[in-house]
Backbone bond lengths (Angstrom), bond angles and torsions (degrees), N, CA, C in turn:
res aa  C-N    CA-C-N  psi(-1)  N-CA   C-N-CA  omega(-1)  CA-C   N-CA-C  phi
1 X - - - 1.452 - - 1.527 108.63 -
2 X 1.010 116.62 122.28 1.709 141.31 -164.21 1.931 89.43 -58.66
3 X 1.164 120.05 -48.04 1.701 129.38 -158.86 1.689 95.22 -76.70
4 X 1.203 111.97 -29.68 1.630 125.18 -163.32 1.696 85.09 -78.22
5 X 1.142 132.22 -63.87 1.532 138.49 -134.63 1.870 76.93 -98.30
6 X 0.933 132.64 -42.11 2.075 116.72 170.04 1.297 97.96 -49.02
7 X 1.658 130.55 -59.03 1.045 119.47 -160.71 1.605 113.41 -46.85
8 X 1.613 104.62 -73.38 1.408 108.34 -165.47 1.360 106.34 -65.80
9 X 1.120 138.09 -9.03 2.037 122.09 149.87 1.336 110.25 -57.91
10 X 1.027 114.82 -47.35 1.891 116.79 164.29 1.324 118.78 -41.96
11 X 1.396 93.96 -67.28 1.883 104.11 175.98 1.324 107.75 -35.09
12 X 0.884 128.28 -80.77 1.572 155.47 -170.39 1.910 97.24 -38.63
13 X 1.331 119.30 -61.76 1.438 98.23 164.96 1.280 118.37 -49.64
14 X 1.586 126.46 -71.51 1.721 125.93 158.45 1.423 102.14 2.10
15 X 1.654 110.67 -83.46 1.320 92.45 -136.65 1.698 96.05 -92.24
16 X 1.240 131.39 37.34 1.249 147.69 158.32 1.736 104.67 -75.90
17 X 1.785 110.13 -41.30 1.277 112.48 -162.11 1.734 102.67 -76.06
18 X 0.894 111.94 -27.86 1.974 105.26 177.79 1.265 109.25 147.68
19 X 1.500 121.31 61.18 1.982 120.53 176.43 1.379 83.86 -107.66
20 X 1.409 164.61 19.40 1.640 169.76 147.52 1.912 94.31 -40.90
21 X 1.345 117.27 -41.91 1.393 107.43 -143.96 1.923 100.43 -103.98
22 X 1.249 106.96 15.91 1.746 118.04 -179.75 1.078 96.29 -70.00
23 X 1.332 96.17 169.49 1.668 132.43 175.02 1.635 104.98 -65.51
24 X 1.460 131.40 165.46 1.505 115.27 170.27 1.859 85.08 -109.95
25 X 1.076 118.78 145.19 1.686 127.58 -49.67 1.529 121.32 -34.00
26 X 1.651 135.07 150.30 1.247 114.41 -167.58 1.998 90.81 -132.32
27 X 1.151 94.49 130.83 1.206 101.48 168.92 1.513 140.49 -70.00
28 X 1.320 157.06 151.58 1.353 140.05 162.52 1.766 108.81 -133.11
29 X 1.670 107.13 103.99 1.514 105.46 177.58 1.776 102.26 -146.95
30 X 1.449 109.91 179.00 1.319 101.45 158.96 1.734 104.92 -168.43
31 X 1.535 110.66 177.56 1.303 104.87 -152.04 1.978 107.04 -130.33
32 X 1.145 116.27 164.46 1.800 115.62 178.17 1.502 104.66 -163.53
33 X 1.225 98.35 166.13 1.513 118.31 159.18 1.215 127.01 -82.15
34 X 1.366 127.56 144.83 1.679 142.12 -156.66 1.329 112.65 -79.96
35 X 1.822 119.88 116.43 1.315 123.59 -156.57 1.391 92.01 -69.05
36 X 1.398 117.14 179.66 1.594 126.16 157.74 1.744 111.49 -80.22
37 X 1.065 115.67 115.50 1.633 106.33 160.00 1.308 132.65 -31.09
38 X 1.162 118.58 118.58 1.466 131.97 177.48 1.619 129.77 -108.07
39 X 1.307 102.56 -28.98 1.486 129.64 -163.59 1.214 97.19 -152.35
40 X 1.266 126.77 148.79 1.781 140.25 152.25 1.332 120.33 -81.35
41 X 1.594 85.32 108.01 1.825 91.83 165.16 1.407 126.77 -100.99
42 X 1.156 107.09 124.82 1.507 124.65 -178.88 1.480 140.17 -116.59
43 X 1.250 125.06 154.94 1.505 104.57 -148.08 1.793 108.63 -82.47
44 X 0.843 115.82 147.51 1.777 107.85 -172.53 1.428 122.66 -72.60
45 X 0.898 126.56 165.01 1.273 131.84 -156.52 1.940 128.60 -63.16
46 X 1.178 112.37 101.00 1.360 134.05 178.57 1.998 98.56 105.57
47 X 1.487 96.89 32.74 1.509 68.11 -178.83 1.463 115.71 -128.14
48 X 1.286 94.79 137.71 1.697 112.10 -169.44 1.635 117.11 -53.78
49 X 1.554 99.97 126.00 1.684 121.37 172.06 1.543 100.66 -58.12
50 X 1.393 102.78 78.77 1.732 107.49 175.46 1.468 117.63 -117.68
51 X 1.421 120.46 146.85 1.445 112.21 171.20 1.428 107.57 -96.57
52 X 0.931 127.45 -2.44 1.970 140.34 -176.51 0.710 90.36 -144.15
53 X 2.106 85.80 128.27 1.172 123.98 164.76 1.426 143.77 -64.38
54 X 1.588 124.74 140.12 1.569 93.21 155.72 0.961 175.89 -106.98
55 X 1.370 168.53 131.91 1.312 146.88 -67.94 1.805 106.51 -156.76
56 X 0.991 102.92 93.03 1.648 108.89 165.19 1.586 119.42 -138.03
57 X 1.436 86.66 125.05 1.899 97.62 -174.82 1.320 117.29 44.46
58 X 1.080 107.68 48.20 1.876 109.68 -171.54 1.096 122.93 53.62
59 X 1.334 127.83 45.26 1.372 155.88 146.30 1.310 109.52 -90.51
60 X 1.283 129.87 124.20 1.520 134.53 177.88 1.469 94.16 -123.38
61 X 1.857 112.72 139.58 1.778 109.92 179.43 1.414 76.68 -144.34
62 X 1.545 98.86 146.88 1.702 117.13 168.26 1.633 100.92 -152.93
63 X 1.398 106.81 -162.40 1.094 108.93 -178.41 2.014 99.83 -158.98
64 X 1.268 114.08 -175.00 1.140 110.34 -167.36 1.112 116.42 -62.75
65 X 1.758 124.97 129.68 1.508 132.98 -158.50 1.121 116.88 108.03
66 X 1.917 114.48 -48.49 1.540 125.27 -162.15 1.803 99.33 -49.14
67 X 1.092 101.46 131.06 1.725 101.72 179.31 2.133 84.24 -97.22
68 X 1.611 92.81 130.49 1.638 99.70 176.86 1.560 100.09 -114.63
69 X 1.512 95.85 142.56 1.898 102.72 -160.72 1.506 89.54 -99.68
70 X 1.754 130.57 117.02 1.580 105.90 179.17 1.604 84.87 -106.40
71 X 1.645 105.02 -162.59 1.539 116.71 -175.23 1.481 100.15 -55.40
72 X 1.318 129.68 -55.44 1.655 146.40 -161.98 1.377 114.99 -93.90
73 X 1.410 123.52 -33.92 1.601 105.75 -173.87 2.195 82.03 -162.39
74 X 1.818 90.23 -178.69 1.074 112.19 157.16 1.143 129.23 -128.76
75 X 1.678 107.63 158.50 2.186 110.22 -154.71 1.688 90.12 -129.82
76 X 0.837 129.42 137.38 1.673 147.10 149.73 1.182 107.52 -127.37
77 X 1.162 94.01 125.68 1.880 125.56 154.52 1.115 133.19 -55.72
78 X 1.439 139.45 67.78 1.048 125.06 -123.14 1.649 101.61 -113.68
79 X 1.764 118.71 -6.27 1.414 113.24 165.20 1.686 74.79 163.79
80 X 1.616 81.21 173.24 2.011 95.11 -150.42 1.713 81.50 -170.26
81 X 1.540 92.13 128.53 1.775 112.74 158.72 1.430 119.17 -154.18
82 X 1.306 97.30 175.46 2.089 92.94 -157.40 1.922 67.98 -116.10
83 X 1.298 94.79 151.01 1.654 117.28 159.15 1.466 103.70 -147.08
84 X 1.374 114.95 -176.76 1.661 114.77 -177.46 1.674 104.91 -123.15
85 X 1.292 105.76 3.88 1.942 102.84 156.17 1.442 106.06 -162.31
86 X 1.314 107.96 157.64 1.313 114.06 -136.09 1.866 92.05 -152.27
87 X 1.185 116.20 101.81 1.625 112.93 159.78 1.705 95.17 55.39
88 X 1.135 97.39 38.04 1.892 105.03 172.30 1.975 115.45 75.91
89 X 1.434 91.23 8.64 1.603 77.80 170.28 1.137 100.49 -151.49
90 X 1.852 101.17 142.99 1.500 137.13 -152.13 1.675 95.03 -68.60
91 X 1.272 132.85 -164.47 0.711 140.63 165.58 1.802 109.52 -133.15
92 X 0.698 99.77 132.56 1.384 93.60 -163.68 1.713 122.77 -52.85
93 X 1.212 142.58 174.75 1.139 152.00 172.03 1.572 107.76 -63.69
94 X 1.785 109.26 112.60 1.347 116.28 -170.31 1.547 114.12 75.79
95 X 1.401 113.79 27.75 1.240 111.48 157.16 1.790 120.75 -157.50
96 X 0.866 127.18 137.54 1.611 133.42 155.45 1.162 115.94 -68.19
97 X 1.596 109.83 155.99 1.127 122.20 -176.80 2.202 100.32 -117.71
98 X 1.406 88.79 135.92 1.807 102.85 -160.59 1.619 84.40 -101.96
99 X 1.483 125.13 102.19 1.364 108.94 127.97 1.143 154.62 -114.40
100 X 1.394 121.48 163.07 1.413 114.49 -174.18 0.958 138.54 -140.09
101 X 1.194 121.37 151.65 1.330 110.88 -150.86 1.794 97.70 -114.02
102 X 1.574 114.69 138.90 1.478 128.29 -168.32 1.415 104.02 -140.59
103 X 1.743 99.74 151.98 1.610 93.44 170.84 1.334 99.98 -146.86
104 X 1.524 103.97 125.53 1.523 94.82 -163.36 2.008 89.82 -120.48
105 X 1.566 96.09 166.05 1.431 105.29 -167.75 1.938 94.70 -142.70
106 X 1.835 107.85 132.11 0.867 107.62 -154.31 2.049 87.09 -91.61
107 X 1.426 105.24 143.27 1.777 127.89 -170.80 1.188 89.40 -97.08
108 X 1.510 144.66 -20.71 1.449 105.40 -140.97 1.738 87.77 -146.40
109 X 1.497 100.68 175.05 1.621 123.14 -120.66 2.075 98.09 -82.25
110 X 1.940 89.12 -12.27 1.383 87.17 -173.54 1.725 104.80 -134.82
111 X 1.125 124.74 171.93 1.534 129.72 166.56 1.708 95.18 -46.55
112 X 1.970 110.13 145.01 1.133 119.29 167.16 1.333 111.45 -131.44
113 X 1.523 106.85 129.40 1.614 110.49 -179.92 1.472 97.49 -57.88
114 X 1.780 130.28 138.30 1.048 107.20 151.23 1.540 107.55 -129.16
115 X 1.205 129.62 146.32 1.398 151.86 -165.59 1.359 136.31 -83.35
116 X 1.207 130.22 105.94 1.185 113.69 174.92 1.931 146.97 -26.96
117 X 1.556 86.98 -29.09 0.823 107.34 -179.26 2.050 118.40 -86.58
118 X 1.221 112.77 -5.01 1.321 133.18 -154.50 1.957 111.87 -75.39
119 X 1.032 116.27 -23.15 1.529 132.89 149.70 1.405 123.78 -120.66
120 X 1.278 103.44 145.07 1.630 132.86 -173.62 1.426 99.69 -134.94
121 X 1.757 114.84 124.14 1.539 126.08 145.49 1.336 110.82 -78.55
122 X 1.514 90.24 165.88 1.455 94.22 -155.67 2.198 82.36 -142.01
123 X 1.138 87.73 150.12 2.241 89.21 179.14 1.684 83.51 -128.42
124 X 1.637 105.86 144.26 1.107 106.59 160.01 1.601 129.97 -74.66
125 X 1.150 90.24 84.72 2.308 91.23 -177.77 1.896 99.76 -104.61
126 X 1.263 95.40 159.92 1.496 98.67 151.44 1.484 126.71 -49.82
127 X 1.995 106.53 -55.65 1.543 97.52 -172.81 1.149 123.58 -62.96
128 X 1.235 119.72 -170.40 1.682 149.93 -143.05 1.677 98.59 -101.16
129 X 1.358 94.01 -37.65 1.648 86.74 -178.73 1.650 104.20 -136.66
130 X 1.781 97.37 72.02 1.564 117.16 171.00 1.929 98.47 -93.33
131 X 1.400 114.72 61.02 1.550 116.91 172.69 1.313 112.74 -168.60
132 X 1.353 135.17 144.94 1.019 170.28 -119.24 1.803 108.81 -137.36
133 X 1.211 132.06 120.56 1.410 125.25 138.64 1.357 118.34 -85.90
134 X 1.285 145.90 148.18 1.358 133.68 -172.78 2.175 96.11 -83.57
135 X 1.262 91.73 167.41 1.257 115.69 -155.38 1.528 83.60 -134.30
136 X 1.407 156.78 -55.47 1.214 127.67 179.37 1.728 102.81 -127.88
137 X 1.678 105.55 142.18 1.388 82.82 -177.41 1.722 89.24 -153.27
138 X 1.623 113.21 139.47 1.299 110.25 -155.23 1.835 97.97 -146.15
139 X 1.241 95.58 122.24 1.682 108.59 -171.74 1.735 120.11 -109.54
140 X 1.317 92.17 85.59 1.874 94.50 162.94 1.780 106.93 87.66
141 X 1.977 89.92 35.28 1.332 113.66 -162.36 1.188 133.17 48.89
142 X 1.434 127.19 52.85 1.327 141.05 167.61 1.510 106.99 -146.00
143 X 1.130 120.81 120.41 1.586 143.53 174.46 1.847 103.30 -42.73
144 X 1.286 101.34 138.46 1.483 90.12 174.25 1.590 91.57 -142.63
145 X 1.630 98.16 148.01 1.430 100.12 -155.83 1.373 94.65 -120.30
146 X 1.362 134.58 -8.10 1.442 142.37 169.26 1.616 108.72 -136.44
147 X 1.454 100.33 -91.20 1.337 118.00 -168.48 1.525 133.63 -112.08
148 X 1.161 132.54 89.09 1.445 125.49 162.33 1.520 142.68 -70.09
149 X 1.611 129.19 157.65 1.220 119.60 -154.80 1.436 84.97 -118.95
150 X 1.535 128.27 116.11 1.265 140.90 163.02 1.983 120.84 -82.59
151 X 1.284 110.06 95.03 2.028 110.04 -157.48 1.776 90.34 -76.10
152 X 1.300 78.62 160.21 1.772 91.99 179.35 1.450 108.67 -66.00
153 X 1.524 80.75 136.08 1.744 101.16 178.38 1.420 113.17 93.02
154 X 1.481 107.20 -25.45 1.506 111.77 -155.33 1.553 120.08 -72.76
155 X 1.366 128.40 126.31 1.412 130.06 166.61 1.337 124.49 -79.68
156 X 1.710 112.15 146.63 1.711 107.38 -167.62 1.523 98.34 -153.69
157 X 1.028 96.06 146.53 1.799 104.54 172.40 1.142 102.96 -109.27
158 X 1.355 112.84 131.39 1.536 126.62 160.18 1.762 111.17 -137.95
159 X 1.623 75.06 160.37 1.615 89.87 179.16 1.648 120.54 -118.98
160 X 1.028 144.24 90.70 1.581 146.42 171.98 1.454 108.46 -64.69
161 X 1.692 106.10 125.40 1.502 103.65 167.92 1.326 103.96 -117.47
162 X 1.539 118.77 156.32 1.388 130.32 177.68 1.274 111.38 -127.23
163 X 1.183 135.73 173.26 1.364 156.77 178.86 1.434 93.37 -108.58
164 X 1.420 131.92 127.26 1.190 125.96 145.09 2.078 115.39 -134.26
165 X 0.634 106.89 172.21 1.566 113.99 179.55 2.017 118.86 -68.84
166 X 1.147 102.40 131.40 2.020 100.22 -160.04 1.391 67.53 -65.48
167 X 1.597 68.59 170.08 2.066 112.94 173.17 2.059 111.91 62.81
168 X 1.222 110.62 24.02 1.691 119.69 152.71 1.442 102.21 -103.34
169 X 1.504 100.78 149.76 0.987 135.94 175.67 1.317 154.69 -144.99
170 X 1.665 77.21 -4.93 1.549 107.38 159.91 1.177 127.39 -120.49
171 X 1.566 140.28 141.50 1.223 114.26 -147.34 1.443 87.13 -166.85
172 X 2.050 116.74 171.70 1.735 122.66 -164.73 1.469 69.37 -143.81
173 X 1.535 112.58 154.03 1.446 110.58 125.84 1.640 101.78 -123.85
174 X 1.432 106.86 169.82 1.252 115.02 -150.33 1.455 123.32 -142.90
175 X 0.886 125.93 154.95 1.941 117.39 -170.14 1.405 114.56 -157.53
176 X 1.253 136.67 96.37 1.213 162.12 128.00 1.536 127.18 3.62
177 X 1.240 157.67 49.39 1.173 149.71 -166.37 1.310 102.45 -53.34
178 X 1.287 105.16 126.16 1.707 94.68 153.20 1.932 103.94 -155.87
179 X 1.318 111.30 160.79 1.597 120.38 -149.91 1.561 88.22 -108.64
180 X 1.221 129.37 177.66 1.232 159.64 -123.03 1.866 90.05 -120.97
181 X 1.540 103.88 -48.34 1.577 78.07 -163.76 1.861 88.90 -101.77
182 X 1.120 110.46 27.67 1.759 98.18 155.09 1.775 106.86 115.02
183 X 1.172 105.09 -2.14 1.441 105.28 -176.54 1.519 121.22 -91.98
184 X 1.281 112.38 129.06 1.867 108.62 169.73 1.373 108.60 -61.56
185 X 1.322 98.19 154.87 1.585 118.19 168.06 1.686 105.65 -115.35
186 X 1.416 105.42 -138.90 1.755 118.67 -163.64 2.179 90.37 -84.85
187 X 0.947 94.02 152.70 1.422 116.50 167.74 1.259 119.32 -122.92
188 X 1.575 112.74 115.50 1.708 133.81 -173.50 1.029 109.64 -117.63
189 X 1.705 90.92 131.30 1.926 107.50 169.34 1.136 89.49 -127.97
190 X 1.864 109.48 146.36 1.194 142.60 141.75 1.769 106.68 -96.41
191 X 1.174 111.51 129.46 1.630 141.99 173.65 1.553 115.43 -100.71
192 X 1.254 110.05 119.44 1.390 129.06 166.79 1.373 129.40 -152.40
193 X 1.219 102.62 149.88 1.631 94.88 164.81 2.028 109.46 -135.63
194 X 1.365 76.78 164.45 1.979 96.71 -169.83 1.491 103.73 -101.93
195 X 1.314 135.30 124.67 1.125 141.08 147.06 1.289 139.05 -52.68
């Protein structure tokens, strides 16, 4: 799957940026506050108003709402719009800016660093690098410029913005497990598209 093989070239920068220093199991997520609507996002075509995901070979797919269960916490998508400036910066010439809004809730038994770097959108293109690392990403209204500490149990809104290229409209964001001494876990997409 063309969206699968963007991801893990993505990943691979990610986890270039610093997931080495987790917990074993080590988590990678992060969290924001809920943009204002700009555009209507809606779920893409034939796809089911579900809160559970679905599940093949450690592939998890949902869509906006789907609450996704990873090793460490859970992420919903909870609405997503493209504007062309964003928290004071433009988006550059020939591109929109994708944000989104997530709320993730920490599953597991201890505090989890989670990372700026911890979701990637993804646009359906042909090329090699049809995906996104976010560029600003701000949890429970405070900017985080690397790393945040998510406490047990605890719920957080965050928002990830990306740069992507005008005229998409369909779009994944996506999340990667991977552990401390180097191993992948499950791979999650959320599916949407922007009007």
């Amino acid at each position: 799957m063309k969206t699968t093989k963007l991801f893990l070239a993505g990943l691979l920068t990610a986890a270039m940026i610093g997931c080495s220093s987790k917990p074993e199991p080590a988590p990678e997520p992060t969290q924001e506050t809920t943009p204002e609507p700009t555009q209507e996002t809606t779920p893409a075509p034939s796809q089911p108003a579900a809160t559970e995901p679905t599940w093949t070979d450690g592939l998890a797919e949902g869509y906006l709402g789907t609450v996704m269960p990873t090793a460490w916490f859970e992420f919903t998508v909870n609405d997503a719009k493209l504007v062309k400036e964003y928290e004071g910066h433009a988006a550059p010439e020939g591109y929109d800016i994708l944000v989104t809004d997530v709320t993730l809730k920490n599953t597991y038994g201890q505090t989890i660093p989670m990372y700026n770097s911890d979701f990637q959108a993804q646009w359906f293109d042909d090329a090699d690098d049809a995906y996104a690392l976010p560029f600003f990403v701000r949890i429970e209204g405070q900017e985080i410029e690397e790393e945040y500490g998510l406490g047990i149990n605890e719920k957080a809104s965050a928002i990830y913005a990306f740069e992507v290229p005008e005229g998409n409209h369909d779009f994944s964001l996506s999340f990667q497990e991977y552990y401390a001494n180097g191993d992948y876990g499950d791979l999650f997409f959320v599916y949407f598209t922007i009007k």
